[in-house]
C-alpha positions in Angstrom: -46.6 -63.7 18.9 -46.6 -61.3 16.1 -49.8 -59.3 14.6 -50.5 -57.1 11.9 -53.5 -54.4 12.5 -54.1 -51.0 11.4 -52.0 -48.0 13.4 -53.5 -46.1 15.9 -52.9 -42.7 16.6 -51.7 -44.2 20.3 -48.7 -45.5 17.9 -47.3 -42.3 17.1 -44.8 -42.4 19.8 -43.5 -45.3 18.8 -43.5 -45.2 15.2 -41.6 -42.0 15.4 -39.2 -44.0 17.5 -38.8 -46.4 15.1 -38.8 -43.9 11.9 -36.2 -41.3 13.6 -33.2 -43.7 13.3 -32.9 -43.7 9.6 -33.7 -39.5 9.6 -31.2 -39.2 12.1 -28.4 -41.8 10.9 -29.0 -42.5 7.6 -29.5 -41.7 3.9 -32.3 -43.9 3.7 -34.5 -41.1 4.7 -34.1 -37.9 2.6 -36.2 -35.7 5.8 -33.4 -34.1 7.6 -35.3 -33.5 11.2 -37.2 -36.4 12.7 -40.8 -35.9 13.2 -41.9 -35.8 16.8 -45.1 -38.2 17.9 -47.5 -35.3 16.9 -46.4 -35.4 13.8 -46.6 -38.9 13.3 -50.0 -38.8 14.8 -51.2 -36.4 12.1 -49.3 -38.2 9.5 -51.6 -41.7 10.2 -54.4 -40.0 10.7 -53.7 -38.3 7.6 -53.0 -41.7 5.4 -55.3 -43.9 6.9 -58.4 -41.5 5.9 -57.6 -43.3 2.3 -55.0 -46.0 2.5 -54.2 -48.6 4.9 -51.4 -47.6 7.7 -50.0 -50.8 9.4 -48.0 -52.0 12.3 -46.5 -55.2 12.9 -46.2 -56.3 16.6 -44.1 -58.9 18.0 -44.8 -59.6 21.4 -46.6 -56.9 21.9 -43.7 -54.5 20.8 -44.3 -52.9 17.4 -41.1 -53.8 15.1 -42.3 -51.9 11.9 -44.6 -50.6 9.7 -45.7 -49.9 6.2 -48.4 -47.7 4.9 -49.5 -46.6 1.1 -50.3 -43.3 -0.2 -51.2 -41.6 -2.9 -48.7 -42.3 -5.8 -49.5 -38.9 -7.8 -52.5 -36.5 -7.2 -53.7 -36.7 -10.8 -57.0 -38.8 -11.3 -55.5 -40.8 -14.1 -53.1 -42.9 -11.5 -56.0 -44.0 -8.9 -54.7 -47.3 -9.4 -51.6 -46.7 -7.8 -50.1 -46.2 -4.8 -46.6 -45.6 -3.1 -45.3 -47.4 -0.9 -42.9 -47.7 2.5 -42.0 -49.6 5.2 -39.4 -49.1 8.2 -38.5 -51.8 10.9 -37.1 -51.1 13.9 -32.7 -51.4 12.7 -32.9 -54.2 15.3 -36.0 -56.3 13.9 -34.4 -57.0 10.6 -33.8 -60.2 9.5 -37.1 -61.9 11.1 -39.4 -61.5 7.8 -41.5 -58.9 9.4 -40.8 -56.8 6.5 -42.3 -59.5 4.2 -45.2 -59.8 6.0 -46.2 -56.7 6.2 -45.9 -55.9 2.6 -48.1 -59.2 2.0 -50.3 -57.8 4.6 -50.3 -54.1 3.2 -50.8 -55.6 -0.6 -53.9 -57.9 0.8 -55.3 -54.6 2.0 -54.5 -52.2 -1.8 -56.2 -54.9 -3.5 -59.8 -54.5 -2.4 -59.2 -50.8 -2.9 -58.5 -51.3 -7.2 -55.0 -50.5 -6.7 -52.9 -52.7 -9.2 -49.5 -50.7 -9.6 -47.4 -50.1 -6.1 -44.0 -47.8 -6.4 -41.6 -47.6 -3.9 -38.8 -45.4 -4.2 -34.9 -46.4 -2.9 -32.0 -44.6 -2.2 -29.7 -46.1 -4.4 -27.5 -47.9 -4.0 -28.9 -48.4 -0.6 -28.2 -50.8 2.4 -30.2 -53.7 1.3 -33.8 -52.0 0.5 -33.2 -52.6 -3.4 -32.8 -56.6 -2.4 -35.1 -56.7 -0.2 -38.0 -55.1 -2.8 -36.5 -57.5 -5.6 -37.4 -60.5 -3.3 -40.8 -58.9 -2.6 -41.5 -59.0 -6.9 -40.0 -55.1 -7.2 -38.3 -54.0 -10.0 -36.6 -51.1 -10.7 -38.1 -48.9 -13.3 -35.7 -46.2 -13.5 -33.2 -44.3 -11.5 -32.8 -40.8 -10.5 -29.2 -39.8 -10.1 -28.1 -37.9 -7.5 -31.4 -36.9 -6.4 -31.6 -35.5 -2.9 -28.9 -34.1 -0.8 -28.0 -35.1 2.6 -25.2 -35.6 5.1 -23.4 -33.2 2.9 -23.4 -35.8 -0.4 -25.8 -36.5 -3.2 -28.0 -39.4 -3.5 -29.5 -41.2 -6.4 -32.8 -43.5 -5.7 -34.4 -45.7 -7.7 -38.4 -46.5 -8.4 -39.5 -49.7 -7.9 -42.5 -51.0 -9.6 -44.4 -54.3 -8.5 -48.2 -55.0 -10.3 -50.5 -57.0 -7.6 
C-alpha cells in the first residue's frame, strides 16, 4: 500500500538515507557532505513551519519525498515556491514521483502559491523529462553553474503555473 502524509521529524533518519545517495554519488546534488538525521530533522522542521514537507510510503517503507520552500525571500514572489523531490535510486520507475508532486501541488494551492520552480542539473539523468511530463518547462539555463566531482555543471529552472 502506498501513502502520502506530512514528514515527521522521526523521518529524518531515513530521509537522509534516501537524500545522501545523490550527495554522495552524484551531480544531482550540488551539497558536497551529506547531512546527517539531525540535520534533516532541523531541515523539516524548518520547512514545514511554512510549506508542506512530504513522504511517500510504500509498504510502510518511505521511497521519497518532496517539499517546497521559499522561492526568493523578497515579498513580491509570495506566490511562488521551489520545489524538490528525491526517491530512493531504487523506487524509480513506480510513479511515486508523480504522485507526490500531485500530492505536494494539492497542498501549494490552498496556500496562493501559483508559480512552482524547480531547478535541474543539466543535462541531468532524467530529472529534465521527468519535470517536462509533470507540466515543467525550462525557463532558462545557467551554464556551468556549480562545481563538483572536480567538473562544472550547468542547471536549468523549471517553471510550471498550478
Amino acid at each position: 500500500m502506498t501513502e502520502i502524509r506530512d514528514a515527521l521529524p522521526e523521518d529524518a533518519a531515513r530521509i537522509a538515507e534516501i537524500y545522501s545517495y545523490y550527495v554522495n554519488e552524484t551531480a544531482i546534488s550540488f551539497e558536497y557532505d551529506a547531512p546527517d538525521s539531525a540535520e534533516m530533522e532541523s531541515r523539516i522542521r524548518e520547512t514545514s513551519s511554512e510549506y508542506p514537507f512530504l513522504v511517500l510510503t510504500h509498504d510502510g517503507k518511505i521511497e521519497g519525498y518532496a517539499y517546497a520552500h521559499r522561492f526568493s525571500a523578497r515579498a513580491a514572489y509570495r506566490r511562488s515556491a521551489e520545489v524538490t523531490i528525491y526517491l530512493d535510486r531504487h523506487a524509480a520507475g513506480n510513479g511515486f514521483g508523480k504522485s507526490l508532486y500531485a500530492s505536494l501541488e494539492e497542498r501549494l494551492k490552498p496556500l496562493g502559491i501559483h508559480n512552482l520552480y524547480a531547478i535541474v542539473m543539466y543535462p541531468g539523468e532524467g530529472s529534465v523529462e521527468f519535470h517536462e511530463k509533470m507540466g515543467y518547462r525550462i525557463a532558462g539555463k545557467l551554464t556551468d553553474a556549480g562545481e563538483k566531482f572536480g567538473k562544472l555543471w550547468s542547471v536549468v529552472y523549471m517553471e510550471k503555473h498550478i
